[in-house]
C-alpha positions in Angstrom: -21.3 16.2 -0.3 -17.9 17.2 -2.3 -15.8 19.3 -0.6 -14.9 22.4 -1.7 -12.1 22.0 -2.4 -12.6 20.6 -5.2 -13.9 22.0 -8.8 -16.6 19.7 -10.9 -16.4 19.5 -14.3 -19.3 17.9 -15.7 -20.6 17.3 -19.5 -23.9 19.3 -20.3 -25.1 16.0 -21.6 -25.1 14.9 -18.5 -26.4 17.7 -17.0 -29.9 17.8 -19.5 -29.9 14.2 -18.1 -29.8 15.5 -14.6 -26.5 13.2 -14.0 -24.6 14.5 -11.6 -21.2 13.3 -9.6 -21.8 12.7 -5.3 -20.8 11.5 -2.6 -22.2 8.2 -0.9 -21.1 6.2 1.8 -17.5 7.9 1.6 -17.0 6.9 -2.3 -17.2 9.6 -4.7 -20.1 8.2 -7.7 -19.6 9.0 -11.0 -23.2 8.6 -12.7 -23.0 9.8 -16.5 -22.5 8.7 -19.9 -19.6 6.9 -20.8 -18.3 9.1 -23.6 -19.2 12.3 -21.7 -16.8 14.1 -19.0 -17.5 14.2 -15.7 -14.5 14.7 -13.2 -13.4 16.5 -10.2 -9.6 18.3 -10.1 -8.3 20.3 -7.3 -4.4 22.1 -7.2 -1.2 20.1 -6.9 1.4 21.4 -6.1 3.9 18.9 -5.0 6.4 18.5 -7.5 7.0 14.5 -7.3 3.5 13.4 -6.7 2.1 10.0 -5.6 -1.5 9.6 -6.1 -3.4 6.2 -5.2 -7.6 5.6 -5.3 -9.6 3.1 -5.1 -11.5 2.1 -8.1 -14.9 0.0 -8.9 -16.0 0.3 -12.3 -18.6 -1.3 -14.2 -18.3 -3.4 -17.5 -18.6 -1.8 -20.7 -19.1 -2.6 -24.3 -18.0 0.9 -25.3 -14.7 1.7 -25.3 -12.4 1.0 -21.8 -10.3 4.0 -22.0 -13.1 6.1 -21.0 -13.9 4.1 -17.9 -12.7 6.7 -14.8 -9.3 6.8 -13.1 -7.2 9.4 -11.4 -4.8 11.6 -13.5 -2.2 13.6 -12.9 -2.0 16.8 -15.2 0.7 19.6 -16.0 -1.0 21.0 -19.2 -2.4 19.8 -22.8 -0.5 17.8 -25.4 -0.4 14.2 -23.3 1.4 16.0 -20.6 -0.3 14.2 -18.0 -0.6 10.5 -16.6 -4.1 9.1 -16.2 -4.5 5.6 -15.3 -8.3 3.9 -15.3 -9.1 0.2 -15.2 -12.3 -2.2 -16.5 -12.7 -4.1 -19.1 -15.5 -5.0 -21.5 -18.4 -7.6 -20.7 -16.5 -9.7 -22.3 -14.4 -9.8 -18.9 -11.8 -8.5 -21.2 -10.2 -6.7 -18.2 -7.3 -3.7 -18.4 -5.2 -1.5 -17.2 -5.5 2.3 -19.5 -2.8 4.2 -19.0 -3.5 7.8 -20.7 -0.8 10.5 -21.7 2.4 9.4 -21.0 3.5 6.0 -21.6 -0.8 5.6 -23.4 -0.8 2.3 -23.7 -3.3 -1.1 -22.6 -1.9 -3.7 -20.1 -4.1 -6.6 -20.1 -4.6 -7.8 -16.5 -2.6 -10.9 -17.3 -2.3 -14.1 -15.1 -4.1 -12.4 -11.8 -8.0 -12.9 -11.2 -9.9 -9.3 -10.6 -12.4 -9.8 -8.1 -16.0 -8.5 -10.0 -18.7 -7.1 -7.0 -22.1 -8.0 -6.9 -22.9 -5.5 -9.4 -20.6 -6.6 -11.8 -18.0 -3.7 -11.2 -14.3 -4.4 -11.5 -12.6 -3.7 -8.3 -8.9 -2.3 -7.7 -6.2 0.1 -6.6 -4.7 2.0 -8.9 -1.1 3.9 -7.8 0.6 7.0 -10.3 4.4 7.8 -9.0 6.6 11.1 -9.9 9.7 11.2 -9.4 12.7 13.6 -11.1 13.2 10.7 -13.1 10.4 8.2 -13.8 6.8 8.4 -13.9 5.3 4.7 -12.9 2.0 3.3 -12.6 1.5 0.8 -10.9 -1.9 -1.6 -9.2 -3.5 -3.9 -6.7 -6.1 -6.5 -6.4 -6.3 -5.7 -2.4 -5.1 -2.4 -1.8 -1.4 -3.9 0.1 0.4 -5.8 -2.4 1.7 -3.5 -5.5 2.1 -4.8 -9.0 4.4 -2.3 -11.2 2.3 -2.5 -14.7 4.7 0.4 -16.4 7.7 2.2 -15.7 9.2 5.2 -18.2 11.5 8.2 -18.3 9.9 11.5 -17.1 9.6 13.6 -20.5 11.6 16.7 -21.0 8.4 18.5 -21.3 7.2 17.9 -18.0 8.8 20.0 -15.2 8.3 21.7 -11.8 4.8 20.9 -10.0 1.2 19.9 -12.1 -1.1 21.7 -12.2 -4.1 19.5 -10.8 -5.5 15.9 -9.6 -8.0 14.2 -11.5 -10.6 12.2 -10.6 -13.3 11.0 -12.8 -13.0 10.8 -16.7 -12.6 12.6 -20.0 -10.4 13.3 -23.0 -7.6 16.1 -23.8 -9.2 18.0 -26.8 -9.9 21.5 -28.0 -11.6 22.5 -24.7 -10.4 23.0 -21.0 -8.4 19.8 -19.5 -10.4 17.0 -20.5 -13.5 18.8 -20.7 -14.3 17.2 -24.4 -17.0 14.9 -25.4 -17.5 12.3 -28.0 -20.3 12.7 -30.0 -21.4 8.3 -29.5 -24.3 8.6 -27.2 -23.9 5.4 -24.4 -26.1 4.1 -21.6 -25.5 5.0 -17.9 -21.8 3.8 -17.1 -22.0 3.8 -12.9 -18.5 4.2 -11.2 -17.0 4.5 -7.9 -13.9 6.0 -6.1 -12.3 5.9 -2.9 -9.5 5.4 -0.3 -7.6 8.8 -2.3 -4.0 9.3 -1.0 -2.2 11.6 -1.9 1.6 11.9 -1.2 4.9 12.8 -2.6 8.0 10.7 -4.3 11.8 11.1 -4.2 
């Protein structure tokens, strides 16, 4: 099961729907609706955090940005850095960086390898240092690709406040504990290989 250490957050959409995160086989499963939350956070306290996982996601014809990632979070007002990946059915595949730097990076000239259930499959890598946050991914979990590199705000200082894993949206409510009102279909996701370091 999940570990204790860790604190679900999960949409009560998808909780009338009986939809609930687990653990199989070693990867944590997302199983909810796309536009609904549904994420796990636990403390962290290092200062200059580096924070990798392991990412399959299915193809979606609602909107990518939702898809799940990992995040690193200080507080509200895009004082975080959340990075998912997917794409559309349209093979329309991305990088969705969240918060600082929010921007899409098309997947460009590389090839994503797709599993047998259709699920995009990569690493995704966030960075902290006094400096720079930087984001950065892989097609096979050893070679890194930088996709974004910026100045640490001024607004951002000392330690976050928690990991992410899983999705959601900053709004009015807790962390990213806000919906949108589209309903969706069942968007299945998976998560693994978590490291969790620190930076310079």
């Amino acid at each position: 099961g999940i570990d204790a250490a860790w604190t679900v957050a999960n949409s009560p959409t998808n909780q009338k729907k009986n939809y609930a995160p687990r653990v199989e086989n070693g990867k944590l499963s997302l199983a909810g609706s796309h536009y609904k939350h549904q994420y796990l956070t636990r403390p962290l306290t290092e200062p200059n955090p580096v924070v990798q996982a392991r990412l399959q996601m299915g193809l979606t014809g609602c909107s990518a940005a939702w898809n799940a990632g990992i995040g690193i979070y200080w507080d509200k007002g895009r004082r975080y850095a959340v990075m998912t990946a997917g794409g559309h059915h349209d093979d329309n595949i991305a990088f969705h960086i969240r918060g600082v730097g929010q921007r899409t990076i098309p997947l460009a000239e590389r090839t994503m390898r797709l599993l047998d259930d259709n699920a995009c499959d990569c690493w995704v890598r966030i960075e902290v240092d006094a400096e720079t946050i930087r984001y950065a991914s892989s097609l096979d979990g050893k070679t890194w690709h930088t996709e974004l590199e910026v100045p640490r705000p001024e607004t951002i200082t000392g330690p976050p406040k928690l990991l992410i894993v899983g999705r959601g949206e900053e709004g009015d409510a807790s962390v990213f504990q806000n919906d949108r009102p589209h309903d969706s279909s069942l968007i299945p996701a998976r998560i693994s290989e978590l490291v969790v370091g620190h930076g310079m």
